[in-house]
C-alpha positions as CSV (number, residue, x, y, z in Angstrom):
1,X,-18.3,-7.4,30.9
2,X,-20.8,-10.1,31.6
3,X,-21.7,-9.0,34.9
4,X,-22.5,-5.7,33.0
5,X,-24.8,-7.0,30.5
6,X,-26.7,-9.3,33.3
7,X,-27.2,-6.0,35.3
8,X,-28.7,-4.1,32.4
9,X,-30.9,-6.9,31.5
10,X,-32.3,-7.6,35.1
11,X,-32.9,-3.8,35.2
12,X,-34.8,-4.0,32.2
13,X,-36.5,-7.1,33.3
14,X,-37.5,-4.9,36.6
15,X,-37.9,-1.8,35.4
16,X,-39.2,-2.3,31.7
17,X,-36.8,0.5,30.5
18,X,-33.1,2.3,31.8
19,X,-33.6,6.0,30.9
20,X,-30.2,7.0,32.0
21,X,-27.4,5.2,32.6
22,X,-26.0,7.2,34.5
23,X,-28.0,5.9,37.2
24,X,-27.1,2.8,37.3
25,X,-24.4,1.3,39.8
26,X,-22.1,-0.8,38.4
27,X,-20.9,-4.2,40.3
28,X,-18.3,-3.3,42.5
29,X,-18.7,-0.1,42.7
30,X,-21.3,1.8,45.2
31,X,-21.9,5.4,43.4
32,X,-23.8,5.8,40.2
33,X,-22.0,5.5,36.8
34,X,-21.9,9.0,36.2
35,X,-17.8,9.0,35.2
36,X,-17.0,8.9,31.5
37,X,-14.8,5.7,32.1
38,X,-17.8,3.7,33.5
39,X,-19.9,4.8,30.6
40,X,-17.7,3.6,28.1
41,X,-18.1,0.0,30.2
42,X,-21.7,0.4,29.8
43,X,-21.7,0.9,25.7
44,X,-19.2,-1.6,25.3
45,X,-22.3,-4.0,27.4
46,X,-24.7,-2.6,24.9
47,X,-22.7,-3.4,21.7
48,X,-22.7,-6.5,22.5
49,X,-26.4,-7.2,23.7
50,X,-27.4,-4.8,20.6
51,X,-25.5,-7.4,18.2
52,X,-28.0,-9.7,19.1
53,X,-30.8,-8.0,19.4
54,X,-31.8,-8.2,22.8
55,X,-31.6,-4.7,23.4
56,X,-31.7,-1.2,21.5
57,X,-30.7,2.2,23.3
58,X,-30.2,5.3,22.0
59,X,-27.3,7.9,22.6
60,X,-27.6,11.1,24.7
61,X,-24.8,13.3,23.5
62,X,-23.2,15.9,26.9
63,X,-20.3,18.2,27.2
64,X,-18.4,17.6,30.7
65,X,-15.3,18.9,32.2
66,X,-12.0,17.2,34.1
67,X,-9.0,18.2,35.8
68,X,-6.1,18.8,34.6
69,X,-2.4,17.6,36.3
70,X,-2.4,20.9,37.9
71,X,-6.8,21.1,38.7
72,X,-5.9,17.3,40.5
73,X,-3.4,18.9,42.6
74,X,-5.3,21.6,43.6
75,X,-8.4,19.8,44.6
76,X,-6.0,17.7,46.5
77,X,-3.9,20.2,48.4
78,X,-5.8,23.6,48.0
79,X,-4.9,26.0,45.6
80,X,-2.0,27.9,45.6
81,X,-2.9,31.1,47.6
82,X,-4.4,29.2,49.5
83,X,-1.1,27.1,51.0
84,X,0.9,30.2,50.8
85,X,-1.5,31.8,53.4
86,X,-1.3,28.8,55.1
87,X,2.7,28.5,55.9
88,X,2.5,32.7,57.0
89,X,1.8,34.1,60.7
90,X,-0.7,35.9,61.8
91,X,-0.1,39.8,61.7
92,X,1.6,40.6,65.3
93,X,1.9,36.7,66.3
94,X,4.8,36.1,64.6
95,X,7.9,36.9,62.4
96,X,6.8,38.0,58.7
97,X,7.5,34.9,56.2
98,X,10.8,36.6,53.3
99,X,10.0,35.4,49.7
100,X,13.3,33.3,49.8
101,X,11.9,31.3,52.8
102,X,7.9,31.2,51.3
103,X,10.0,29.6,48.1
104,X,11.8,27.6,50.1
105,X,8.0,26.1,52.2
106,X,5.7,26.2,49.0
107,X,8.3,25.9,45.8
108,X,9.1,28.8,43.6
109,X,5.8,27.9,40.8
110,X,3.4,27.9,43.8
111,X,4.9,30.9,45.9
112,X,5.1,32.8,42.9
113,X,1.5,32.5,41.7
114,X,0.0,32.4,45.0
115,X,1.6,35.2,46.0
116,X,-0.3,37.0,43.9
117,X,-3.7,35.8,43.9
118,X,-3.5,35.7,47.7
119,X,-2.5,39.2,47.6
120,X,-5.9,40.1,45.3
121,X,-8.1,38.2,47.7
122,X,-6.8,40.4,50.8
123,X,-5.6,37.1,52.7
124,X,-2.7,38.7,53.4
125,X,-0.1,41.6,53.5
126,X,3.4,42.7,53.0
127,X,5.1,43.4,56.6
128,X,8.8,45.1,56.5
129,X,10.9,42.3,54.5
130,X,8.0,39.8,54.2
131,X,4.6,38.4,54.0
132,X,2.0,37.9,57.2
133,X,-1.8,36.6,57.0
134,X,-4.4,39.7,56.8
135,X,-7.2,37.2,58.5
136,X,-7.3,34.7,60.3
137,X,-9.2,32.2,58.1
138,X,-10.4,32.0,54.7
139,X,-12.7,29.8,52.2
140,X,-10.6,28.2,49.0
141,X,-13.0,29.0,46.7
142,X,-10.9,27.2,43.6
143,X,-10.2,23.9,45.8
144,X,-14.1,23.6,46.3
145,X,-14.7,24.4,42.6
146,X,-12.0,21.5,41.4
147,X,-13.9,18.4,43.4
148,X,-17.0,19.8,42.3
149,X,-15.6,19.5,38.6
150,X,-14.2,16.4,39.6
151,X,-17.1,14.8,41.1
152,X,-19.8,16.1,38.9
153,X,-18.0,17.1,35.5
154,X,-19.4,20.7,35.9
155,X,-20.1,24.0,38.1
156,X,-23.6,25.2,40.0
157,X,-22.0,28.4,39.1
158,X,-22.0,28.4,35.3
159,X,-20.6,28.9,31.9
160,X,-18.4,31.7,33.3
161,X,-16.9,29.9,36.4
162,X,-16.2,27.3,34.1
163,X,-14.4,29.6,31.5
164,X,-12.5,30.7,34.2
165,X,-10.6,27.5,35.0
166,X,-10.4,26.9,31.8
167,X,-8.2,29.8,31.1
168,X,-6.5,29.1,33.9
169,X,-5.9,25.5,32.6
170,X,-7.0,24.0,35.6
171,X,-10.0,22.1,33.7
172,X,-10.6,20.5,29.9
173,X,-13.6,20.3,28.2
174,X,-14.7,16.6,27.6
175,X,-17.4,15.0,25.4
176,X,-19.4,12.6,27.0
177,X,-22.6,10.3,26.3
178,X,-25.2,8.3,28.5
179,X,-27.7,6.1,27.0
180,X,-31.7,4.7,26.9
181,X,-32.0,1.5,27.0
182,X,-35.2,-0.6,25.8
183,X,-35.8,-4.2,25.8
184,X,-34.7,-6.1,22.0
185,X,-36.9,-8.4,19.7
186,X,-34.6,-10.9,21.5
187,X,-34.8,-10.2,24.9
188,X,-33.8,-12.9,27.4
189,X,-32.0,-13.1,31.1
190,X,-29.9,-15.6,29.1
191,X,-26.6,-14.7,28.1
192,X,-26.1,-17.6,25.9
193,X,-23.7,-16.7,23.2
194,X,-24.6,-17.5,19.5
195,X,-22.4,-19.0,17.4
196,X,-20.1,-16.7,15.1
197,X,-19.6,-19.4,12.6
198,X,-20.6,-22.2,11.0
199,X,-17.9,-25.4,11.3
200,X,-17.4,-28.8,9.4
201,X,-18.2,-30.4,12.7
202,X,-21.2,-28.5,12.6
203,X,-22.5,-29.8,9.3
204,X,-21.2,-33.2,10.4
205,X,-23.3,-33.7,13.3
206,X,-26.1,-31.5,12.0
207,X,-26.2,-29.5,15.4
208,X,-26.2,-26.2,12.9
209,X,-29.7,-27.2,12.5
210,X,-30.6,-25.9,15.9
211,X,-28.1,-23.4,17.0
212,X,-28.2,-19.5,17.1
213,X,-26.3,-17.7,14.9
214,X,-24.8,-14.2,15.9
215,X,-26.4,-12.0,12.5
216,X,-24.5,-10.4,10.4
217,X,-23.4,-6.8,10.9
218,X,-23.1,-5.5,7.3
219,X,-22.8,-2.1,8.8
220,X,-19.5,-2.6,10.0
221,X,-16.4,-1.0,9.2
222,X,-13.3,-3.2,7.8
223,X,-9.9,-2.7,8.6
224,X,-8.6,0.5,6.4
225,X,-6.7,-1.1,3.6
226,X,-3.4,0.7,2.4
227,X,-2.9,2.6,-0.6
228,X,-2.1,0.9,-4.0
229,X,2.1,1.0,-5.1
230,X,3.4,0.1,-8.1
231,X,6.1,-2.5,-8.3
232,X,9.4,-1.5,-9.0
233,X,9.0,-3.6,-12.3
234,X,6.0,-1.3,-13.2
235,X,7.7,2.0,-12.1
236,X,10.9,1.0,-14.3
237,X,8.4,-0.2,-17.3
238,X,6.4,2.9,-17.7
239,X,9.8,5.0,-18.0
240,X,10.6,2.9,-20.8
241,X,7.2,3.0,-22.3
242,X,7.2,7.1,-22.1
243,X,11.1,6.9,-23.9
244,X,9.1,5.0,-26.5
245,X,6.3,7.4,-27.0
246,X,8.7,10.2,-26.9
247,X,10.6,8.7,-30.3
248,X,7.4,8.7,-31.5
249,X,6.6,4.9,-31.5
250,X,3.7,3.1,-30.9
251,X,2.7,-0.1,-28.0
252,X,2.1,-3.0,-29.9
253,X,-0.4,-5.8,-28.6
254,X,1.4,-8.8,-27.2
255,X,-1.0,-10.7,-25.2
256,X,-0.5,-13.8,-26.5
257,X,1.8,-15.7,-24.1
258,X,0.9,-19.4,-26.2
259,X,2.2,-19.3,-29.9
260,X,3.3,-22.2,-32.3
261,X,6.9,-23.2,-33.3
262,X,6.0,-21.3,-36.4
263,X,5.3,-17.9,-35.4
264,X,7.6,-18.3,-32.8
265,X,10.7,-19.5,-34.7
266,X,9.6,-20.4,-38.3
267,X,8.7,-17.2,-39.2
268,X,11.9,-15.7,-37.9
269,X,14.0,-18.4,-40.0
270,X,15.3,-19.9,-37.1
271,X,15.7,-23.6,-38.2
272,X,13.5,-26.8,-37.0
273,X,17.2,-27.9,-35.8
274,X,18.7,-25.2,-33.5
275,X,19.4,-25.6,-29.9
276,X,17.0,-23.0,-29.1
277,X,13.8,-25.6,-29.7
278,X,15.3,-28.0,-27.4
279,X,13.2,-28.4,-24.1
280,X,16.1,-27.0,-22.1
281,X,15.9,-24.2,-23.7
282,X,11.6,-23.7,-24.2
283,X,9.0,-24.9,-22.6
284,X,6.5,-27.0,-24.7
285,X,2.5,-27.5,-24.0
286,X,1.1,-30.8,-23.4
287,X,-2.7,-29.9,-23.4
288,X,-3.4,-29.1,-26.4
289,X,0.1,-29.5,-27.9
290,X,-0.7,-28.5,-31.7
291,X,-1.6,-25.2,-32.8
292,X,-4.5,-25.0,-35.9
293,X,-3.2,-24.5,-39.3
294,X,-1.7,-21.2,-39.9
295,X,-2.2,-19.3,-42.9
296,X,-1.7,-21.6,-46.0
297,X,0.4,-19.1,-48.4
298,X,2.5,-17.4,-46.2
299,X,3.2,-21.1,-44.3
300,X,4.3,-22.5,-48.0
301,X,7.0,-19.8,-48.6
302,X,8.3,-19.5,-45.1
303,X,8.7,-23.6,-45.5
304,X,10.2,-23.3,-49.0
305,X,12.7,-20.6,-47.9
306,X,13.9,-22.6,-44.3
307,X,13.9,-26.1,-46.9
308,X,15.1,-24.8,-50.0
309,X,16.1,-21.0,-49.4
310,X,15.4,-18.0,-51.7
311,X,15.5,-14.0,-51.5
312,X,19.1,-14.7,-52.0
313,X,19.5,-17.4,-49.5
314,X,20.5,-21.2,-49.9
315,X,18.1,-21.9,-46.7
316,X,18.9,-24.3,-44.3
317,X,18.9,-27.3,-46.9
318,X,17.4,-29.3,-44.2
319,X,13.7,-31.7,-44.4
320,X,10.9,-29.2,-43.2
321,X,8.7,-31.2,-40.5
322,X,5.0,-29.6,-40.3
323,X,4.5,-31.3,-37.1
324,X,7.2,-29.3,-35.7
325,X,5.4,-26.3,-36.5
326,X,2.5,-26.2,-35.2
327,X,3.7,-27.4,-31.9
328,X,2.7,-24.8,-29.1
329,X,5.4,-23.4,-26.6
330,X,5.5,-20.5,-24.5
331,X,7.0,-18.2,-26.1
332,X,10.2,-17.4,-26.0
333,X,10.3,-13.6,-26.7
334,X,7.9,-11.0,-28.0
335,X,9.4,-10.9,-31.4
336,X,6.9,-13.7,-32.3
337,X,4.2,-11.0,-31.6
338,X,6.7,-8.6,-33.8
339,X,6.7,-11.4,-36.3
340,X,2.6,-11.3,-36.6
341,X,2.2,-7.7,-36.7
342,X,4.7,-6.8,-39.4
343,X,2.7,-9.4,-41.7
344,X,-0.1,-7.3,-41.2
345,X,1.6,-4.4,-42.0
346,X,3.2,-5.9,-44.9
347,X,-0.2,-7.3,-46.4
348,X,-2.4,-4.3,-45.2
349,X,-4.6,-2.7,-47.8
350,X,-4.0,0.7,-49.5
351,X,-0.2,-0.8,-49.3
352,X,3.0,-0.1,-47.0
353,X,3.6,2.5,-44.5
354,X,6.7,3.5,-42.5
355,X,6.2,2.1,-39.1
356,X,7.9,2.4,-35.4
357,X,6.6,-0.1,-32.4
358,X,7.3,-1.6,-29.3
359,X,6.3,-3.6,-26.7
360,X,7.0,-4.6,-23.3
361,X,5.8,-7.9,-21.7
362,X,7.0,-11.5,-20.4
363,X,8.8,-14.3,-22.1
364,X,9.0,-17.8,-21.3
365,X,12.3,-19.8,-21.3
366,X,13.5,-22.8,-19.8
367,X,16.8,-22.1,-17.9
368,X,18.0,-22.9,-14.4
369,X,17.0,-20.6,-11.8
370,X,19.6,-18.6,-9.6
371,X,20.5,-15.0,-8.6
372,X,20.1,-13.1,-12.6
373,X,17.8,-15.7,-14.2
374,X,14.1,-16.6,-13.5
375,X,12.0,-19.2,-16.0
376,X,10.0,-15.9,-16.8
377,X,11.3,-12.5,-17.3
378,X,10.3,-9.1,-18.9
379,X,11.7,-8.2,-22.8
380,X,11.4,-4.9,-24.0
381,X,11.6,-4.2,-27.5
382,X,11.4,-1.8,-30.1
383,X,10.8,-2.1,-34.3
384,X,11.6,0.5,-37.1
385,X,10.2,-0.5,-40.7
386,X,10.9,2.0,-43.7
387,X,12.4,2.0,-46.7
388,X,16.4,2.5,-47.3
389,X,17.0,2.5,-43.8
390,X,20.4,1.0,-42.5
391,X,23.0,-0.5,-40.5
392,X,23.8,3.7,-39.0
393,X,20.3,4.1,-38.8
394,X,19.6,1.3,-35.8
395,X,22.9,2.3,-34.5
396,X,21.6,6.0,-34.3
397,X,18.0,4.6,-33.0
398,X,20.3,3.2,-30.0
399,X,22.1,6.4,-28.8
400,X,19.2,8.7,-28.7
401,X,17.4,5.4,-27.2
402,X,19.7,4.6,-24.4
403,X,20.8,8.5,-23.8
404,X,17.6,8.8,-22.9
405,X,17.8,6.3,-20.1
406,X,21.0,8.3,-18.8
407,X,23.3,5.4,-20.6
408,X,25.9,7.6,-22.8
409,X,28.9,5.6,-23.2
410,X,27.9,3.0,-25.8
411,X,29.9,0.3,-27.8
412,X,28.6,-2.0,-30.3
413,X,30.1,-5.6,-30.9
414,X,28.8,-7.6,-34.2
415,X,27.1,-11.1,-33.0
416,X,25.0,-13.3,-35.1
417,X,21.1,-14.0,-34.6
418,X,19.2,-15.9,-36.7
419,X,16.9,-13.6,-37.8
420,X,18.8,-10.6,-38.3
421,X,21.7,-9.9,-40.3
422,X,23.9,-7.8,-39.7
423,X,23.4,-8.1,-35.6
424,X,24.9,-6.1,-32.7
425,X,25.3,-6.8,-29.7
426,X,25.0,-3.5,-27.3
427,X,27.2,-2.9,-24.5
428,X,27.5,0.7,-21.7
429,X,30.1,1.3,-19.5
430,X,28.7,1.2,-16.0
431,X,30.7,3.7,-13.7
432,X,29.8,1.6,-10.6
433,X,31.2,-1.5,-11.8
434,X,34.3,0.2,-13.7
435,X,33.5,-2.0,-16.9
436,X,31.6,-2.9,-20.2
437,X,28.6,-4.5,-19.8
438,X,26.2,-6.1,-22.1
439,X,22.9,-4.5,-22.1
440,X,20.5,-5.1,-25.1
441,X,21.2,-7.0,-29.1
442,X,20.2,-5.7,-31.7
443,X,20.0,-6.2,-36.2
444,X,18.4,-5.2,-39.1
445,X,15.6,-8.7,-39.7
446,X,16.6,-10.6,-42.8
447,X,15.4,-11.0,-46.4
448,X,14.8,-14.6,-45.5
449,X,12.3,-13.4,-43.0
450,X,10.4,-9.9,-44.4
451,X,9.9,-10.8,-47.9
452,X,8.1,-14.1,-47.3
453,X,6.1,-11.4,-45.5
454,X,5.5,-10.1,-48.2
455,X,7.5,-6.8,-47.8
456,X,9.7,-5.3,-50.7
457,X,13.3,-5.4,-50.8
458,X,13.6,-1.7,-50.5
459,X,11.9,-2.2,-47.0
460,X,13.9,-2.7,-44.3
461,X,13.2,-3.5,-40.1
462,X,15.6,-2.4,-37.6
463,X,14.7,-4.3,-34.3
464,X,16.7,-4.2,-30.7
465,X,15.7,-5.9,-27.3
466,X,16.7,-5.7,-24.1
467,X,15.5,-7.2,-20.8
468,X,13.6,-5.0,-18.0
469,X,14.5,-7.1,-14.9
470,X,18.3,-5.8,-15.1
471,X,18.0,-2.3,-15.5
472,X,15.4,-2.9,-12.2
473,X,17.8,-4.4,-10.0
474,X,20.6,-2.1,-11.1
475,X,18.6,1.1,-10.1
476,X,17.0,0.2,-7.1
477,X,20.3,-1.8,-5.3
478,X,19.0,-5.7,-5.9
479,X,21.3,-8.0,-6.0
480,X,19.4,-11.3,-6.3
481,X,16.3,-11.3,-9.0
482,X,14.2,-13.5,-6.4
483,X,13.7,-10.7,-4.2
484,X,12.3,-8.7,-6.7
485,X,10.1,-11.2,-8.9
486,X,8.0,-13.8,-6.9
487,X,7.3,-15.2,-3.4
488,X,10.1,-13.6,-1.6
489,X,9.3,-10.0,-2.8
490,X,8.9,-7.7,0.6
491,X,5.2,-5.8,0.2
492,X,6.8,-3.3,2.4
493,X,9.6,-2.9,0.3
494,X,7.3,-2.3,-2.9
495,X,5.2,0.4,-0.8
496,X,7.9,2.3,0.1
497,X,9.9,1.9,-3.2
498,X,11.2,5.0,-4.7
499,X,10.2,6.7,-8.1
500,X,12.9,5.9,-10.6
501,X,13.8,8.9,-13.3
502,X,15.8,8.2,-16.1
């Protein structure tokens, strides 16, 4: 392309201006650049002189015309009356040519078609059996007409001529362009290249200080990006968020991935001693490591009913460390974010009023990383606080729940949690797998926790939870959790991931 660009700017040196460029003969070649191929070599020269200013041009916009397979042959080898009357004898010279035999010299296509036309021209007539020449020479008009094409992109003989062949699909029609070419603010015979970029050696040796530097073309088109997809994760999450809104629930707010000891585990009367704390189990903040205070009443009565029990508890009967407390972890499941709405609600002015939530968002726990577990996971979960409600109430909460998702066969299996008492745990029967399996837990939260709350004892909270990774993996085929939460996940895979229906 080089020796492109150095003939345009000679010719502009010479000639002040290039008014078409179809004029110009390119190296190597010894006809003017009048094809649409030799063109394009010219813009791509211009493009690139443009870029830097050293040239502008303008476009000239033309409509030209090129053979086709079957024009190429023709302007090659005549048309096709035109080689039929060629294999036949003269009238009285010779034996008359039989269509089997003209097939046999010409091919069937050609001797067919030819036939025809040669027949319309008078160029030659039928004689007993078969086919002799009418005169003795003639002029293929069509052969002439396809290297004029071919040679100049159109006819002398106009529009019509042209429509002609292109009926006959001997020709296409072809956009094509030439350009004007005028001398840049940078013109030079130099074809120096300026630099694209600037480098640390650059700035090192300070040789940025003098160099040229290609401008900017903020004009320029990008590489398409693709369309958005939701991961699979997502996909699955907003089907359980539209179960959830169907039952008539509403999304809590549970953007606080930090909380304290307290609100994580104090205020669900899970004691300063359980196994749960332990840094194999949670993960702990060094910077800052304390929370601030939290609120001073509510703070006394949770510690008196962990230290010395109440709302028909003995407590834990074990020292109460305020230290403890306001230590900061990750948390460790929403319900700490349950555990500071349903004070509000408890404590809210004009009094209590039956409730239904839910949220959906990541946890934090320290455990060892394989196929099912990652250090951070997705728990959904789902609150019901009125008054009188029971034991057959969660349970009911769970069918129409989980028949929603398509689950139908359910079992539940009595378990203890800390906070809720009685607990279940849930289990489905899973066809694929031919057995129970455990899919979400489940209680009513205890006295121990609500009425420090300040909730009556007629009020009760129904609460269940359930992870969202599982379900995931379970309807789209995965088998190992890594391939569908972190650095191995396949962006193909998540484009072309299907919608999931419960």
């Amino acid at each position: 392309m080089e020796a492109v660009q150095e003939l345009i700017l000679k010719t502009l040196d010479s000639e002040g201006t290039i008014k078409d460029t179809r004029n110009l003969i390119l190296p190597g070649q010894t006809t003017p650049a009048n094809s649409h191929d030799a063109q394009l070599t010219i813009l791509s020269a211009l493009n690139s002189l443009a870029s830097r200013e050293m040239i502008t041009y303008t476009t000239h916009e033309i409509q030209s015309h090129v053979l086709t397979p079957e024009g190429a042959q023709i302007a090659l080898e005549g048309s096709h009356e035109a080689r039929v009357w060629a294999v036949l004898q003269m009238k009285g010279e010779g034996k008359p040519v039989t269509v089997k035999q003209l097939r046999q010299k010409v091919g069937d296509d050609i001797a067919k078609v030819g036939q025809g036309n040669a027949f319309k021209n008078g160029w030659i007539e039928k004689e007993g059996d078969g086919f002799v020449k009418k005169i003795p020479s003639i002029t293929d008009a069509t052969q002439l007409e396809m290297r004029e094409v071919d040679s100049t992109g159109t006819l002398n003989a106009g529009e019509k001529a042209l429509a002609a062949l292109r009926k006959r699909k001997l020709i296409t029609q072809k956009k094509g362009q030439w350009f004007t070419v005028h001398k840049g603010t940078n013109f030079s015979l130099s074809l120096e290249k300026p630099e694209t970029e600037l480098t640390a050696d650059m700035l090192a040796s300070g040789s940025w200080k003098t160099a040229t530097f290609k401008k900017y073309n903020f004009e320029a088109l990008g590489i398409p990006p693709n369309g958005g997809a939701l991961h699979p994760l997502l996909k699955v999450r907003e089907e359980f968020r539209q179960i959830f809104f169907e039952m008539g629930f509403a999304e809590m707010p549970t953007s606080s991935f930090v909380e304290s000891s307290f609100w994580n585990f104090d205020t669900l009367f899970v004691p300063q001693q359980h196994p749960a704390r332990d840094l194999q189990d949670t993960f702990y903040l060094s910077d800052p490591a304390l929370s601030l205070d939290p609120p001073r009443g509510y703070y006394e009565r949770v510690a008196k009913v962990h230290e010395q029990g109440g709302c028909g508890s003995l407590g834990y009967r074990a020292p109460w460390d305020p230290h403890e407390s306001r230590r900061l972890v990750l948390r460790t499941h929403t319900t700490a974010s349950s555990s500071r709405l349903l004070r509000e609600i408890a404590t809210q002015p004009g009094g209590f009023k039956p409730t239904k939530l839910f949220s959906i968002d990541r946890v934090f726990r320290n455990e060892a990383i394989d196929a099912t577990h990652l250090a951070e996971f997705h728990q959904v979960e789902g609150v019901v606080a009125d008054y009188g409600i029971t034991l057959g109430d969660l349970i009911g909460f769970m069918s129409t729940f989980f028949q929603k998702m398509g689950i139908h066969d359910l079992r539940f299996k009595p378990a203890y949690n800390p906070y809720t008492e009685p607990s279940m745990e849930i289990f489905a029967f899973h066809p694929m797998l031919n057995k129970w399996v455990e899919i979400g837990n489940s209680g009513m939260f205890r006295p121990e926790m609500l009425e420090p709350m300040g909730f009556p004892k007629d009020i009760h909270v129904l609460g269940w939870g359930l992870g969202l990774e599982r379900p995931t993996m379970i309807r789209y085929g995965i088998n190992n959790i890594r391939t569908l939460v972190g650095h191995r996940v396949s962006i193909e895979g998540v484009e072309k991931a299907a919608a999931v229906r419960f």
